[in-house]
N, C-alpha and C positions, 0 to 999 in steps of 0.2 A: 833038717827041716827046710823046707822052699819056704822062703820070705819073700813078699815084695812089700819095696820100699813108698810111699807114696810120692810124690811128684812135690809134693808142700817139702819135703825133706831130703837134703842131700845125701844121691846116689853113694858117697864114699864111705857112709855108714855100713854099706857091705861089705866092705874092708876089715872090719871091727868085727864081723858078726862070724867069725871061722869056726869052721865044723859047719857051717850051713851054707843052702846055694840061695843067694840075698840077691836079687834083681827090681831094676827099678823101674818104677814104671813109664818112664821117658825111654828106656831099654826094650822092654813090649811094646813100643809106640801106640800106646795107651794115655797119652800126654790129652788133657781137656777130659778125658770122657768121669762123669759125673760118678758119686759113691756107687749106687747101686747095682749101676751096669757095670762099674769097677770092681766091685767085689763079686759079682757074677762070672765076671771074665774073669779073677784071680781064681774061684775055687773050678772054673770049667777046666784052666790051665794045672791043675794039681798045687796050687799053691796053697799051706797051711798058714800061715800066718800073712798079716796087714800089719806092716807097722805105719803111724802116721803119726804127724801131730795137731788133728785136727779132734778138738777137745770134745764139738759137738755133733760128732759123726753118732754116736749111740742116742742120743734123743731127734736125728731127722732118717733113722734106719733101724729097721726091728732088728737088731742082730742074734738073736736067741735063734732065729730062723735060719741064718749065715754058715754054711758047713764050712768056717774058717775062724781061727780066735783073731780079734784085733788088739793090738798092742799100743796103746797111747803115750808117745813120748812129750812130757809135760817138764820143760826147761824154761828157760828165762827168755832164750828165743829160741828161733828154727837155724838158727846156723848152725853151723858142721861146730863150732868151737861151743857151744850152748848142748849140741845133743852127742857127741862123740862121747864125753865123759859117762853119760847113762848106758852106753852099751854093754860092760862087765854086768851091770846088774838085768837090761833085755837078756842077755845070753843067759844068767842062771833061773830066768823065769821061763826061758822057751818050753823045757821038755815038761813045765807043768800046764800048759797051756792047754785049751778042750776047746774047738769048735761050736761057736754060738756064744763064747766067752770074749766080756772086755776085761782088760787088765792096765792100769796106768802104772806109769813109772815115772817117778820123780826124784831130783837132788834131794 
C-alpha cells in the first residue's frame, strides 16, 4: 500500500511500516499545506492510506467522501518512541482498511 505519513508524525515510522512504500509529507514537500488540500493531494498522488495523529481530523473533514482510509495513531505522544511501538499492529490493520474509512490504533 502507498502510505503517507503526516507531518505531526515522524518520517521514521516508514521504517517500521515494510512491505509498503510509507512517504512523508515533508518528503512531497507538502509541509503547511492544510487537511483538505492534504488529503486531496494524497489520493490525486495514488496514495491509500493517511496515517496521522491528529485525533480531530474526522470531525473538521467529511472523510466518508475521501477516496483514502485515514489511520489514527492515538499514543501518549507523537514522538517516534510513543508511536513506533503501534506500528506491528497499523501494519496488521492495513489490508483491512476501505477508502472513506477512519480507523484509530492505540496501546
Amino acid at each position: 500500500m502507498r502510505i503517507l505519513i503526516d507531518e505531526c508524525l515522524n518520517w521514521r515510522l516508514g521504517r517500521a511500516l515494510t512491505g509498503h512504500d510509507a512517504v512523508s509529507v515533508q518528503k512531497m514537500g507538502w509541509s503547511g499545506i492544510k487537511n483538505g488540500k492534504l488529503l486531496a493531494l494524497a489520493v490525486e498522488n495514488n496514495f491509500e492510506v493517511f496515517l496521522t495523529a491528529d485525533r480531530n481530523l474526522s470531525f473538521q473533514q467529511d472523510l466518508t467522501e475521501v477516496a483514502i482510509a485515514v489511520l489514527v495513531v492515538e499514543a501518549d505522544g507523537i514522538q517516534l518512541k510513543h508511536t513506533l511501538p503501534l506500528m506491528p499492529k497499523v501494519l496488521a490493520l492495513l489490508p483491512t482498511l476501505r477508502p472513506g474509512t477512519v480507523v484509530r490504533v492505540s496501546a
